[in-house]
C-alpha positions in Angstrom: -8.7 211.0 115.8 -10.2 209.7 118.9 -13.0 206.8 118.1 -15.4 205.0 120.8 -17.3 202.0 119.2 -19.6 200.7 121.8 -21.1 197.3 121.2 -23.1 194.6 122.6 -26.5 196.1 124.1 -30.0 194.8 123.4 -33.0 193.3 125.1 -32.1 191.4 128.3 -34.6 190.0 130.9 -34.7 190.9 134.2 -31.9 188.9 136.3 -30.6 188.4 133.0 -26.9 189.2 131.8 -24.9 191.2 128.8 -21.7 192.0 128.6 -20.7 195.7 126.9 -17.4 196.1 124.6 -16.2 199.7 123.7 -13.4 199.4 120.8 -11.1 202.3 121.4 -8.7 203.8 118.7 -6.9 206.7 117.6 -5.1 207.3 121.2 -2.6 205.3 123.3 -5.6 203.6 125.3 -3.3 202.1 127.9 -2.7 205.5 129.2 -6.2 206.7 129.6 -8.7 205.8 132.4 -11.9 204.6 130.9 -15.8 205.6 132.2 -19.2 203.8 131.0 -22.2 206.1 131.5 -25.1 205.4 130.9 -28.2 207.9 130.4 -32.2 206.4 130.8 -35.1 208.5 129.2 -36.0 211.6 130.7 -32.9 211.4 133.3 -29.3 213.0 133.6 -26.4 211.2 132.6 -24.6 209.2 135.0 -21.3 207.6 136.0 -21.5 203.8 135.9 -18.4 202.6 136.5 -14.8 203.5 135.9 -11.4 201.8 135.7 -7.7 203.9 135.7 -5.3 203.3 132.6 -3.2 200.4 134.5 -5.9 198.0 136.0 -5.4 199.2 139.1 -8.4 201.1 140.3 -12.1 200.7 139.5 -15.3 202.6 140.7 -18.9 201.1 141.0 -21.8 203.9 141.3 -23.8 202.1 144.2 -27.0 201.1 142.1 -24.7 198.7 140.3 -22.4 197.8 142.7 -21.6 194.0 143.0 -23.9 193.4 139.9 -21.3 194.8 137.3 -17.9 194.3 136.0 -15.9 197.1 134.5 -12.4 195.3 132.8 -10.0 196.4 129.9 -7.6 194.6 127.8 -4.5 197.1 127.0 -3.7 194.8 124.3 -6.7 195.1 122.6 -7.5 198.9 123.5 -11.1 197.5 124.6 -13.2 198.1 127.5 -15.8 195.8 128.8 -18.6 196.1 131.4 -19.9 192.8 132.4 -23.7 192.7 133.4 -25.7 190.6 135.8 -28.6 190.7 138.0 -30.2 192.7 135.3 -32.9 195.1 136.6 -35.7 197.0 134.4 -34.0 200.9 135.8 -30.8 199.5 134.2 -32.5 200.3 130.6 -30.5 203.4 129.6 -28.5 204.2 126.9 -24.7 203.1 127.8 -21.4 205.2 126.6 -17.9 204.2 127.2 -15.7 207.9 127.6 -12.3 209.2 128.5 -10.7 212.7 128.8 -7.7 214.6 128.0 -7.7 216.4 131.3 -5.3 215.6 134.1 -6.3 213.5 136.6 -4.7 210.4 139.2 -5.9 207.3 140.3 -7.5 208.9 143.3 -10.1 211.1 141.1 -10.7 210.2 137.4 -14.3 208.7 138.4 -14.7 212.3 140.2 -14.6 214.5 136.8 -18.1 215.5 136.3 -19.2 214.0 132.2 -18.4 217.5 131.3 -15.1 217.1 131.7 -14.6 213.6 129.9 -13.7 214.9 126.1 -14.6 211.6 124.0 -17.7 209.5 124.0 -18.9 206.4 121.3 -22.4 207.1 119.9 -23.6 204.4 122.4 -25.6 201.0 122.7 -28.8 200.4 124.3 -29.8 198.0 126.9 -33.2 197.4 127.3 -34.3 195.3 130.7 -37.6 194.0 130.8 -39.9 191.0 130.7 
């Protein structure tokens, strides 16, 4: 079956940097886009970035845009999301997903959570002073 193992959040200082893994088995991950969400107290949950099964498209949401890195290694079905310039409203709970539903390059980061199938259990980042 379809496992998410998210790893790699904690306490982080503000300006500060961590880097998120999500270990990915039980599917053919090279064929699946990947999404990290993330989802702060009290809030919805919300696309953070996205990358399609081949490398060749990624999406930012703009509150993170040129601060984090979303990357995958086929090889090792595992998804990263590098991140700097740490601010305190980063502090959420973080979940890598993906989705059995069709979709192209154009509009996997466009499917609403709802429609991503498979999520980990999550890793929390925490950003403060």
């Amino acid at each position: 079956q379809v496992q998410l193992m998210e790893s790699g959040g904690g306490l982080a200082q503000p300006g500060g940097s961590l880097r998120l893994s999500c270990a990915a088995s039980g599917f053919t991950f090279s064929n699946y886009a990947m999404m990290w969400a993330r989802q702060a107290p009290g809030k919805w949950i919300e696309w953070v970035s996205g990358i399609y099964s081949d490398d060749s498209n990624t999406y930012y949401a703009d509150s993170v845009k040129g601060r984090f890195t979303i990357s995958r290694d086929n090889a090792k079905s595992t998804l990263y999301l590098q991140m700097n310039s740490l601010k305190p409203e980063d502090t959420a709970h973080y979940y890598c997903a993906t989705t059995d539903r069709t979709y192209t390059r154009a509009n996997y980061y466009l499917l609403p959570p709802q429609e991503y199938d498979y999520w980990g259990q999550g890793t929390q980042v925490t950003v403060s002073s």
